[in-house]
Each structure stands twice: as C-alpha cells, then as structure tokens.
N, C-alpha and C positions, 0 to 999 in steps of 0.2 A: 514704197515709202518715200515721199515728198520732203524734201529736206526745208522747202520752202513755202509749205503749207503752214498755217495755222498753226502753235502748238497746243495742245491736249495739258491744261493741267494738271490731267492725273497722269498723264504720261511719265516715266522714270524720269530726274535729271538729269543724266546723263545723255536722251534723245533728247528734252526741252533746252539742252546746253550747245546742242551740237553749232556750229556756228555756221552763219549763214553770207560770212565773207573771208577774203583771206586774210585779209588783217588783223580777222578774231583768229583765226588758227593759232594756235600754241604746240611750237613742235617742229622737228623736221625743215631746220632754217635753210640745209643744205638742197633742200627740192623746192620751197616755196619761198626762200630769202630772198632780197632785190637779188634779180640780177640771173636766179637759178633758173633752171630748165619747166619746173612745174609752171613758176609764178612767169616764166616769159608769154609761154601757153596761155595763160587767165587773162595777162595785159593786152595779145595779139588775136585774143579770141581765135584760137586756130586749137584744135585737142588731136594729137594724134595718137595711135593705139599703143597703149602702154598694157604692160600687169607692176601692181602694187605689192611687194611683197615686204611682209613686216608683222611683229607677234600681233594678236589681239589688241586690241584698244589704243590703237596710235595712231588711229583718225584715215584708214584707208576707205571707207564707204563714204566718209564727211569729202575728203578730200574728190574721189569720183564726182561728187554731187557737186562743189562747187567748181570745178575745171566746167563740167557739162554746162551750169547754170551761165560760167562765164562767157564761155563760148558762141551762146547763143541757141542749144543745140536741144531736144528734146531726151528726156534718158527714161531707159526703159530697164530698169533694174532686175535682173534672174538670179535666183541660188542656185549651183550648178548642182546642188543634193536633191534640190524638189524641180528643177526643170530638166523636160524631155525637148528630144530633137523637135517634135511640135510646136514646144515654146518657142526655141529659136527660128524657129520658122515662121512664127506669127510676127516676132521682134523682126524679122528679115523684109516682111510683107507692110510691115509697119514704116518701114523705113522709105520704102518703094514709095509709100500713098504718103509721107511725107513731103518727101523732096521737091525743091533744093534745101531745106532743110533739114540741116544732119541732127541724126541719132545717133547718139552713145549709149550702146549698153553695157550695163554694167554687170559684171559674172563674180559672184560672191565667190571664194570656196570655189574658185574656176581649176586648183588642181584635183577635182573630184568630176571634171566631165570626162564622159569615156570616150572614144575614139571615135563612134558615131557621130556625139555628137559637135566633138572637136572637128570633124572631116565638116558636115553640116555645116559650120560657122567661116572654114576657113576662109573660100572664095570669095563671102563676103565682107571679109575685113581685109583682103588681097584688092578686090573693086574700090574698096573706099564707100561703100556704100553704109556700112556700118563701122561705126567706131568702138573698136571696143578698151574696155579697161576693166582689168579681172582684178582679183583683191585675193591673196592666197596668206598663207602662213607657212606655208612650205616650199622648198625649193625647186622652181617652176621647171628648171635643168634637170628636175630629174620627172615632173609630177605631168609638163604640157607638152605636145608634140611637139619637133623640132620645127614641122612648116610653120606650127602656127607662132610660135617662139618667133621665129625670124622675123614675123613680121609688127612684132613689138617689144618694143623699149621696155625694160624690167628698170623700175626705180624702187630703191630698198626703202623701205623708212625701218628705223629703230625707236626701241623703244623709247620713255620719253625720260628728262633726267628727275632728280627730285626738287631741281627749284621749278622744272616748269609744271610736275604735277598741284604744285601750292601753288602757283600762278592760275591753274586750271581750276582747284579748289576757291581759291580769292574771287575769281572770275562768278562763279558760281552763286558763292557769297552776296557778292555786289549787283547783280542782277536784277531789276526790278521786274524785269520783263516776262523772261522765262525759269530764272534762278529763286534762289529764295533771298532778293533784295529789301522785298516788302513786309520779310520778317524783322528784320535791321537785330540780325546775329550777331555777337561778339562772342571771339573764340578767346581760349584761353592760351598762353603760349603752350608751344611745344604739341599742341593737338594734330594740326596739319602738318605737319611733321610727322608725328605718328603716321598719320593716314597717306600719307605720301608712303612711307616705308614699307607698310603692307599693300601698299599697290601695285608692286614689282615692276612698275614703269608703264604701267595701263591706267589711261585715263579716263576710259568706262569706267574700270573701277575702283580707282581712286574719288567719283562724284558716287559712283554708290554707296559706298563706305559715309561718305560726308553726308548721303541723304538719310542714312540709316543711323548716324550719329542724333541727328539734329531731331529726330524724333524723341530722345532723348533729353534736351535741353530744357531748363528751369525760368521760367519766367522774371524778369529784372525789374526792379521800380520805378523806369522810365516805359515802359511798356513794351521793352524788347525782349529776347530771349538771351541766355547764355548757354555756351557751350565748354564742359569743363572736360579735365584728362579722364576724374574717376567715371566715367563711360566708356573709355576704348578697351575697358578688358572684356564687356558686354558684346561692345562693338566688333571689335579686332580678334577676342579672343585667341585662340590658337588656329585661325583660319592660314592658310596657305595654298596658292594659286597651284593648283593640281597640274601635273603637266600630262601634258598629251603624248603618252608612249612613240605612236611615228612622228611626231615633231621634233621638228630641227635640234629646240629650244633643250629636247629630252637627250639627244644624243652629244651637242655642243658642251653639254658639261658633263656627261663622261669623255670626251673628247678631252676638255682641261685638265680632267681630271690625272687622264690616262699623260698628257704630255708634261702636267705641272710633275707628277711623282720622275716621268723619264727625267727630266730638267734637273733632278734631285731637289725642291723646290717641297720639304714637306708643308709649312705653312700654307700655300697657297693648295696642294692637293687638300688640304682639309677645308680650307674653305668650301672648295665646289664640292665638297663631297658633302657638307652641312645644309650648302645652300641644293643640292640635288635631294637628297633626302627630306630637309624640310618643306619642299616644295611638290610633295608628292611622290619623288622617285620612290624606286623598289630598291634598298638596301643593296640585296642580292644581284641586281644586275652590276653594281657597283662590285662587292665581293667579285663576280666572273670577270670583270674587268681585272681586278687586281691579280686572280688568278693567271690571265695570259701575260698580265705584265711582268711577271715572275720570272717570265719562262723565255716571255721577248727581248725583255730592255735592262734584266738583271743579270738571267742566265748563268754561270757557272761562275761569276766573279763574285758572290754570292748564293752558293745552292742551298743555302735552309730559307729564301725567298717563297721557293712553292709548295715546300708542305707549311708553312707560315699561313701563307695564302687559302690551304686546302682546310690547317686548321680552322681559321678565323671563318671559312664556309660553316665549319662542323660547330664550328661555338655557336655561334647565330642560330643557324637551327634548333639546338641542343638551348639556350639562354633566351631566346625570344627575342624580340625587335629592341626593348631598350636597353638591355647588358649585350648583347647580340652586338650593335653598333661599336662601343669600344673594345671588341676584337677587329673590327671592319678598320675602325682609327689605328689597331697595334701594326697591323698588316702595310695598312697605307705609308705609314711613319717609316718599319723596316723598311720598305722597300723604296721609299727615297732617299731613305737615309746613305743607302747599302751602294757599293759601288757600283757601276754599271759596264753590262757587254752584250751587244746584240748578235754576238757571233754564232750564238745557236741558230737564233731566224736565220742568219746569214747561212750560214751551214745548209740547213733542211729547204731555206728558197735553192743554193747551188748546186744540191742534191737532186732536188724534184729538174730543176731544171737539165741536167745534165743528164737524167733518164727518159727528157724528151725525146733527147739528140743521139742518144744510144740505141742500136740495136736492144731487144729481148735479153733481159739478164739470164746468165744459164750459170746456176747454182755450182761450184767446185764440188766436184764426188767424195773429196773429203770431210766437206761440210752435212751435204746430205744423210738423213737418218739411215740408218739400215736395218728395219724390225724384222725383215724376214729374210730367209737364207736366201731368193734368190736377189733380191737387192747388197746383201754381201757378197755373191758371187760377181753382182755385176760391180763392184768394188766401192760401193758407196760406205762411206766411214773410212777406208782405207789410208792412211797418211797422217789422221788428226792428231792434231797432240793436245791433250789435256793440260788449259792451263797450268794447274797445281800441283803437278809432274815437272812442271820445270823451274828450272832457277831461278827464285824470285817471282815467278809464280807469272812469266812471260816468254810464250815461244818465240825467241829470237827470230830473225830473217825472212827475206821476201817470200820464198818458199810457202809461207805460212801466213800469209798475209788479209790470207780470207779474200782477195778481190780474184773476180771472173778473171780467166789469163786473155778472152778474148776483147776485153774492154780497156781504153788506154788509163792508166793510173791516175786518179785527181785526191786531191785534198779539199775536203770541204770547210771542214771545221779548224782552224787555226785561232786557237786562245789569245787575247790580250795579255801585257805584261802588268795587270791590274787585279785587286781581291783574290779572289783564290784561283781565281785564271789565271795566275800567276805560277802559282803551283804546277797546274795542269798542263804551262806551258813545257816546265822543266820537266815534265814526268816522259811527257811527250819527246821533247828533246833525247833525254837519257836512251827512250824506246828507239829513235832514230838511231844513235850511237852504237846502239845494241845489235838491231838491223844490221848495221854497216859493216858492224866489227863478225857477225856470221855471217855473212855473205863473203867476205872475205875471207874466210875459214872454207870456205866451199871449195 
C-alpha cells in the first residue's frame, strides 16, 4: 500500500486522508515536533531502525511511509500475520538489487513474527542493509527478541487528544482533494465533539465515524449539505471500541483499576472500571481482580473484603450482566473505601520464601494424625492438646507451638495497628504474654 499513489475515491476517508507530509501529520508533537527525533530523521533524510509502538489509529503505518518517503529510501511494507520467512527473504534480495539505495521495510503487527522469522531478519538490520520499522500494539519488551530489540529505537506514540481528533475531523472536512471539501459541509455544533468522544483517541476512527455520519446529512439551499446532532445516536449508537484481551490497553485498566481501589481512591476505581467494561471488557475479569485485592491490599484490616468480593462474583452470575455490575461497583467501593494491609501477601511471600531456604519440613508427631494403632504406637497424636480443652480456648507455651523443633522460629505474618488488624494485633500480643507467662511456669 502506496502512501503516495494516487487516491481511490471510493477508498475509506480515513486511507484518502492519510497525509502525505509531516506537516499534515496531527499527533505525537513529541516524536515529530521541531526539533524531536522523528521529524530530525525526515529533515536529515537519514531513517534508522526503529519499532512504533502505540494503540491502533495514531498514525504508525502513515508515520513509516513518510520517514521512508523523506528519506529518500524505497519501502517494502509486510504484515508479520500473512508474511513468511520467504517474504523476508525476497524484501532482503530486494534490497541487495537495490543498492546504494536503501530499503525500509516495514513490519505491521511485527510482535506476531515468530523466532524463525525474527532470527531471518536479524543480520540484516544488524548489516544496515535493511532498515527496518515495525508498528506493534503491544509491548515489544515482552513480544520481539532481545537481539533484535537491541538494534532498534522503540518510539511510543499515544493515543491522540480530543482537540487533535476534531482537528483530524476539520481537516477532513476542508479537503477538496481527497476529503469531503467538495461537499462544502457544515456541521452542527457539538457534533465533532461527539465523534471525537467515541473515538477513544483513534483517528482511523474518528474519520470513519465522520464518513458514516455524513451520509447521513440533509441537503441546504445554497447547494451544500448539513450535518446535524439528531444522527449520532444512528451514527454513535451504543458502539464502543472492543478491546483486545492480550492487549496492553485490556490489562492497563485493570492495572488502574486494581492500584486506584489500593490508593483508596473509590471515584477513580470506578471510573476505569466503567471505562473497561464499556469498552468491551468482561465484568468478571474485573470481579477476579477485585477478588485478589481483597485478600492482597485489604487483608485482615478489613476481612468481610473477600467474601464481599466472593459475593458480588455470585450476584453477577446469579443477576446477569446489568444488575450483575452494581454488585461489581458495591465491592469495588467496600474495598477502597476499607482500610488497608498487605501483610497477608507479605506473610505467604516470607513464608514461601523461607521454605526455600529450609530444609524438608518434618511434621511434629503430635500434630500428625493417628488412624491406626500402629501409628499410635509410633506416638503420633501423642502431646496434642485440644484447643477447646484449654483456658480460653488457647494452648499456652512454646511446647505447643506447632512449629518443626528442627527449623529456626520466624514470624511471618505481623498485623498493622490499623482496621481490624488492630484487633488481631492485640489478640496476638495477649497470645505472646500467655506463651511467656507458661514457659515461665515450666
């Protein structure tokens, strides 16, 4: 696809808009502004190999095409979904019957090449012989080998704000060339607005939305068209940009979600937890988030946190997705509201860790069951003492302490002086005192 071919009127606006300098670019001032790293590249004609990373429609294919076109340099564009180690190989052989004229190729969806064909590319973007610039949506640190990582510049673009998506839209508008300028449209206020808002910061589709409005539009009696609000419910209706399960974009806001509730910060957990679900998420993955956050970041300084959590699972189920949700909001709310202790994690991480470094636990013979006589011969159960046998319903002293005699003593779990951890500290304490004062007795 030729960025600087010809455009196809019947082609979508959104490729007849795509710009064919940087000046027209809209977006991302901080890679292509005076002065930045992209726009130095386009001035000095020189492209070194970079990957694009950044959501859908914020101009990383547009951007490849004019660095390559600025450069000087021919560009051989691949999707790494539909190209085999062949293709890079023919884009390799392309480059050879080139020179000294360089090739940039460009690798769409470059964190879907597999190791093949990653190994295939490397030496030759190591030679210089190929320039490359891949365009991902995912994060390349986890998705591209590290050699080949090394040998290119990762520049992020973000998504785009909502004055430059109406900038993008206006542009469109005012276009005689490849836009709809020749219509001589007039909008109504507050329309591009709208359509900026459902764009979610992609300017692919925020000109879709506009192209599919404008079909819409009532003829004026100067000979123009108008475009008015009563179409965006036609337009806009209840659409929302579905998100892509292993994308970043899917896990970043349970990400917020999970640190705005830690932060106790309920306002802002609802938001992402509105803006995740209207945008496709699954509820329920939300639910099992708030589930662990119950038990991580709430923990015993509030413990009706996780059967809260367990309910608001079982209401959903049980209610369906739209009453289902406001048990998801009572949960989210309790547990930012609620005080906070991560001393369980802390606990069960210096537990697991400290039976790294430990020999073999070998069970106390008191603790041990004893179902047949000769396991009570061999004195297993012998010494236990039954709780609710004892005073208070606690067998006093180290004697009894349930840990291996051959392992050295640690404390994991130590309570906050906060919510009902507070409690728990003093119970603990009092248990300590109790200890002390039988062993003493010993």
């Amino acid at each position: 696809m030729d960025l600087f071919s010809s455009s196809s009127g019947q082609a979508p606006l959104a490729y007849r808009m795509r710009p064919r300098r940087l000046a027209d670019y809209i977006g991302q001032a901080a890679l292509v502004g005076e002065g930045k790293p992209l726009r130095q590249m386009a001035d000095t004609a020189t492209v070194r190999s970079m990957i694009l990373w950044g959501p859908p429609g914020v101009g990383k294919t547009t951007l490849a095409e004019l660095l390559a076109h600025a450069s000087g340099a021919e560009l051989a564009s691949l999707s790494a979904v539909m190209a085999g180690v062949k293709d890079i190989r023919a884009a390799v052989e392309r480059a050879r019957a080139l020179a000294p004229t360089p090739l940039v190729m460009f690798l769409d969806e470059i964190h879907r090449l597999n190791k093949s064909q990653q190994d295939a590319l490397l030496p030759h973007v190591e030679s210089g012989l190929v320039t490359l610039i891949g365009a991902t949506t995912e994060n390349p640190s986890f998705e591209v080998n590290s050699a080949l990582l090394s040998r290119a510049r990762v520049y992020v673009l973000t998504l785009l704000t909502h004055e430059q998506l109406v900038a993008v839209m206006q542009q469109a508008l005012a276009d005689t060339r490849d836009g709809l300028g020749d219509r001589h449209i007039s909008v109504a206020d507050g329309v591009l607005d709208a359509l900026a808002r459902a764009s979610g910061g992609d300017a692919r589709r925020a000109l879709g939305l506009l192209e599919t409005a404008c079909d819409f539009t009532t003829a004026t009696a100067d000979g123009g068209e108008r475009l008015t609000r009563d179409v965006l419910d036609d337009v806009i209706g209840h659409q929302a940009s579905a998100m892509d399960k292993q994308g970043d974009g899917y896990y970043d806001l349970l990400s917020a979600i999970h640190k705005s509730i830690r932060s106790s910060r309920p306002d802002a957990a609802l938001l992402y937890i509105a803006r995740f679900t209207q945008g496709g998420g699954d509820p329920l993955d939300v639910i099992r988030r708030l589930t662990a956050i119950a038990s991580e970041d709430v923990g015993n300084a509030d413990p009706r946190g996780l059967p809260l959590a367990i309910a608001a699972w079982d209401a959903y189920l049980r209610l369906g997705d739209h009453e289902g949700q406001r048990a998801m909001a009572h949960a989210a709310i309790h547990l930012a509201v609620a005080p906070k202790s991560n001393r369980i994690d802390r606990a069960w991480k210096a537990a697991q860790q400290y039976v790294r470094e430990q020999p073999p636990v070998e069970v106390p013979t008191y603790l041990r069951n004893a179902p047949t006589q000769l396991m009570q011969e061999l004195g297993h159960g012998e010494g236990y003492r039954y709780a609710h046998h004892e005073p208070d319903g606690y067998p006093a002293g180290s004697a009894h302490d349930c840990w291996p005699e051959a392992l050295p003593r640690a404390r994991f779990y130590q309570p906050l002086e906060q919510g009902h951890e507070k409690r728990f500290a003093a119970i603990m304490a009092w248990r300590d005192a109790r200890d002390a004062e039988a062993d003493g007795e010993q």
